[in-house]
N, C-alpha and C positions, 0 to 999 in steps of 0.2 A: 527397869529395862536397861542400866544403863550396864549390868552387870552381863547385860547380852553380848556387848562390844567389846567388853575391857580386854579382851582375850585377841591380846592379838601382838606380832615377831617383837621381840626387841628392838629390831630396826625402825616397823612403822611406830613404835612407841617414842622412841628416842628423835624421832623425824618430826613428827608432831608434837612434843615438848619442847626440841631447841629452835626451831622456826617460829618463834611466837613474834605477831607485830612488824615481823622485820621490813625494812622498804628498801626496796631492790634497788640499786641503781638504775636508770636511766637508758643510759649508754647500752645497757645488756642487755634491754631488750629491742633497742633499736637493732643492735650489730646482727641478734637471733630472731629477727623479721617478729618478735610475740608484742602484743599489745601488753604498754602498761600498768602493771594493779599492783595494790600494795597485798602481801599477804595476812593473812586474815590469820586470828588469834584463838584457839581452841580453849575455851573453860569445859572442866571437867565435872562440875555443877550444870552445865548447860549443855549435854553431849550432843544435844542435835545438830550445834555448833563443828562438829567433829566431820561432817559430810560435807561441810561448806569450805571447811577449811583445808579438807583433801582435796576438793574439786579448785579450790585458785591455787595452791600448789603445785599440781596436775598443768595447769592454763600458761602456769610461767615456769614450768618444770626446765626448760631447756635454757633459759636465762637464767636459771639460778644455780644451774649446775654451769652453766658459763662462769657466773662468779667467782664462785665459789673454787673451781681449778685455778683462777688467775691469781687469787687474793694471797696476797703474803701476809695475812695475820696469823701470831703465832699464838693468838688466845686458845685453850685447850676447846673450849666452845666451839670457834671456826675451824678450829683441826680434826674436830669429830665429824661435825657437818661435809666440812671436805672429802673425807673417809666417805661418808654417806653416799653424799652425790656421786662419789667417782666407781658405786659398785653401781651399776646395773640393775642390781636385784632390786634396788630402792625403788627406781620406778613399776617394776612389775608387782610390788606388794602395795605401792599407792594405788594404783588399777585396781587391785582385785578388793582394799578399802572402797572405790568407787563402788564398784563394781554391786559388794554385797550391803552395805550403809542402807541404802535407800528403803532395802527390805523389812530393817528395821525402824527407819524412821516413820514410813507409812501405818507399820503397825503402832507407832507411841504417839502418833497423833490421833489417833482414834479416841484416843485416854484423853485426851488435850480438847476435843469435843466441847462444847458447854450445851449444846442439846441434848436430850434425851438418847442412847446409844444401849442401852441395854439387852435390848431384844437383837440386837446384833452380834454380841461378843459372842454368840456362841459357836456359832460357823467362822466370827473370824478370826479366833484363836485357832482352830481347827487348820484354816486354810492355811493361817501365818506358820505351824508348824511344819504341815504340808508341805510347804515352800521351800524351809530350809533343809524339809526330809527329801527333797526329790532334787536338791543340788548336791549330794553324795551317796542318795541309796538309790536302787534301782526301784520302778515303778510297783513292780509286783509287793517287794518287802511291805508297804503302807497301801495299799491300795486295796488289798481283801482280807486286813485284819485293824484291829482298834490299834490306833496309835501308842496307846499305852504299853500294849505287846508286842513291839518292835524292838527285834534285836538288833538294835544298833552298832554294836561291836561286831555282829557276826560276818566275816568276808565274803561270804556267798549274794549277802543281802548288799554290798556296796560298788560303787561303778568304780570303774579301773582310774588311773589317774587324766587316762587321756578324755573322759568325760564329765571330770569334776564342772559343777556348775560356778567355774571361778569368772566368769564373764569373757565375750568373747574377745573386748581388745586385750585383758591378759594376758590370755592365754596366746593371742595372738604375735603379743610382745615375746611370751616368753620363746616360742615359737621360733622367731624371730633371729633374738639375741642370741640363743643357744645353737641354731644352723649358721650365725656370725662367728662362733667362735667366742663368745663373749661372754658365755657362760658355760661353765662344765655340767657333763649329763649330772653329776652327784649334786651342785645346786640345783638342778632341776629337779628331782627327786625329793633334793631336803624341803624346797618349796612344797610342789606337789601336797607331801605328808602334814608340813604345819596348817596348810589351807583345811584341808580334809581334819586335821584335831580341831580346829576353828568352828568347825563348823558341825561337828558331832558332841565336842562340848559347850553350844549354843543351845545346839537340839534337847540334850541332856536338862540343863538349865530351864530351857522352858518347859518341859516337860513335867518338871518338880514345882516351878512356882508356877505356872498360868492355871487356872481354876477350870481344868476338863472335865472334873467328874462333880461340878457343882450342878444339882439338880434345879436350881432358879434357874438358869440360864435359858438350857433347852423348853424348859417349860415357858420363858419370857417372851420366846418368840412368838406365840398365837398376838400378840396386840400387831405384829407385822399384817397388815392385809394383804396381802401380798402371798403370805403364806398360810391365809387362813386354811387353804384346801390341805394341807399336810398338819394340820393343831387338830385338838381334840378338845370337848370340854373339860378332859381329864385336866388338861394346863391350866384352865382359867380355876378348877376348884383348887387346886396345889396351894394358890395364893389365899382362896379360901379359907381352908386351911393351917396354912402358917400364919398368916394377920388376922388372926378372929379375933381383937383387940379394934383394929381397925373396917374388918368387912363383916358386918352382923347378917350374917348368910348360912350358921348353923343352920338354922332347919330344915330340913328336907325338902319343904315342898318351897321353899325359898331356891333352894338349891336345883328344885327341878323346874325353875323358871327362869334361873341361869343358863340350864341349860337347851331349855326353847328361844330364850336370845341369842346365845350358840349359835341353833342352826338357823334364827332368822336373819344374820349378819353375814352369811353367806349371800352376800349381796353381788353384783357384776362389777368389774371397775367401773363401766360405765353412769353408774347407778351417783356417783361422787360426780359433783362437776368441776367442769376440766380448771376453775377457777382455785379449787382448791388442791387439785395434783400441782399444776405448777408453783401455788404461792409453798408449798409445802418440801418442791423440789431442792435439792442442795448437791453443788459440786463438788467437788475435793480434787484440787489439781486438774488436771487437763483428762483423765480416764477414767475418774471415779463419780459417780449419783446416784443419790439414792433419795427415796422419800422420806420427808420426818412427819413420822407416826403420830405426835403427840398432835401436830395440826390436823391431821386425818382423823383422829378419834375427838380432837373438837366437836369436827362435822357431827359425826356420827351420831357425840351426845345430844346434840340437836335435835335428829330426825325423829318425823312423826309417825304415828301407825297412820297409814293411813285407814281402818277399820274403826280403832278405836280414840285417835288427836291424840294420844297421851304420846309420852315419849318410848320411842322403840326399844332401847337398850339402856333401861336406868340402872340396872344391876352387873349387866356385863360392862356398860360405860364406867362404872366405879371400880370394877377391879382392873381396869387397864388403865385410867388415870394415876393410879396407885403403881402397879407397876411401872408408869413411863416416870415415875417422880425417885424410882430405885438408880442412886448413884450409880455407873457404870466404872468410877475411879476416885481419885479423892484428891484432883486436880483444882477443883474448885475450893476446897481448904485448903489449898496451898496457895493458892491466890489472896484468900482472903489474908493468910498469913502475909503473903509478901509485902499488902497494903500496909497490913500493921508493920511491919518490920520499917518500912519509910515513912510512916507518919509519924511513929513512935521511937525517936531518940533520947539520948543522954540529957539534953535540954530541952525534950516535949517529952518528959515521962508520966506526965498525968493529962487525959484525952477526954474530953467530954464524950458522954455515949450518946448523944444528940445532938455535940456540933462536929470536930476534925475527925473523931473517927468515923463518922458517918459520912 
């Protein structure tokens, strides 16, 4: 994902490469009424780092371009930055880094997860494309055709400049600066167009890597409750199916008792006690919840018939267990890796597999 970002002016690149660490003076922010912070250091290994670091830039934007005009340093470093600060356009391309960042960082933590997420990517690759598609195409282009069949290049399909989805304080800046005088209509244009490549060779990009036409996905979603009324038993056999290593469900009439569990699990919400919607509930930020499934098909594997005491869903509870246990990223090997990489040095290169490295 990180290759979603990297595409962005030489200015906001060269901005956020020589601003690394540095700690403002004091006096600058007193004199431009901003509270004091230090600015915050962007790794390119850790790009989530990159939204943080636009936004306290952004916070002391007006103190540091204070500085920065007063400073008599004649290092090539503080003469670029100086350069920087004293166009204009620099803050209205930090704005519109604001602006579209978070789009992407919402969607890389998804992958960052360490619950069960599977039965979700499918819609939310979808939406996350969506997203970027409806801040420069018009609603009709993606709206009554498959994503994949979207002429992104085509003119007719994209919104003029003055509806780009570049955020409204940007746009507001740029606005602004350019009825000040401050900017000529040709940078406003040359903006405009890089915003618009930014965000068509985003589109582009995911397009080619996010896994749209992966048939586990849509099929992963029947273990959603939530959306069992739109699944089919067609989705739980898929799994069938492909892990018949793992789900010894060949035979037919096996298979036709999956799918009487099918439709006996078309249960009510109500049916789940409210004990386990909430322990099961999970936030994300202040606008996002949703339920985790794999606590909800705990329940599930549980319940009894009541006709016959045995368990209601032994067969269908197996292929959803199975599924909620399908990586949704491969976040958690990277993890594992990190631990090794600090427990395992130059002088701890040999680890016992039952004491440090465990």
């Amino acid at each position: 994902m990180h290759t979603l970002v990297a595409w962005c002016t030489p200015r906001c690149r060269a901005l956020k490469s020589k601003i690394s660490a540095s700690i403002l003076p004091t006096e600058f922010c007193v004199f431009c009424d901003t509270t004091y912070m230090e600015v915050l250091q962007h790794f390119s290994i850790r790009w989530l780092s990159l939204d943080l670091a636009v936004n306290r830039i952004l916070r002391v934007y007006k103190a540091l371009t204070s500085y920065f005009r007063s400073t008599d340093e004649k290092q090539a470093r503080c003469l670029r930055l100086r350069a920087l600060f004293e166009d204009p356009l620099t803050e209205v391309h930090l704005l519109f880094y604001q602006a579209l960042l978070p789009t992407f960082c919402q969607f890389n933590l998804l992958f960052q997860r360490q619950h069960p997420c599977i039965y979700l990517l499918h819609w939310k690759v979808r939406a996350f494309i969506r997203k970027l598609m409806s801040k420069f195409l018009k609603p009709a282009a993606f709206r009554t055709t498959s994503l994949e069949s979207v002429d992104l290049q085509d003119q007719e399909n994209q919104l003029p400049d003055t509806q780009l989805g570049i955020g409204l304080t940007t746009k507001s800046t740029l606005i602004r600066l350019h009825e000040a005088g401050e900017i000529p209509s040709g940078d406003v244009t040359k903006f405009n167009k890089a915003a618009r490549g930014f965000l068509l060779r985003s589109t582009e990009y995911a397009l080619k890597k996010l896994p749209l036409n992966d048939p586990l996905l849509p099929h992963a979603e029947f273990v959603d409750f939530r959306q069992r009324q739109n699944s089919h038993v067609d989705d739980v056999l898929y799994f069938v199916q492909r892990y018949k290593h793992l789900l010894p469900f060949e035979d037919p009439r096996e298979q036709d008792r999956i799918s009487d569990e099918f439709l006996d699990q078309m249960l009510e919400e109500t049916d789940i006690p409210d004990m386990v919607w909430k322990g099961a509930l999970v936030s994300v930020g202040e606008e996002e919840q949703f339920h985790r499934m794999d606590m909800v098909w705990a329940h599930l594997t549980t319940q009894k018939s009541r006709v016959t005491g045995k368990e209601q869903f032994p067969r269908l509870g197996k292929v959803a267990q199975l599924v909620l246990c399908l990586p949704h990223s491969n976040a958690d090997a990277e993890r594992v890796f990190s631990v090794i990489g600090l427990n395992k040095t130059e002088c701890r290169n040999r680890l016992a597999l039952d004491g440090t490295l465990s």
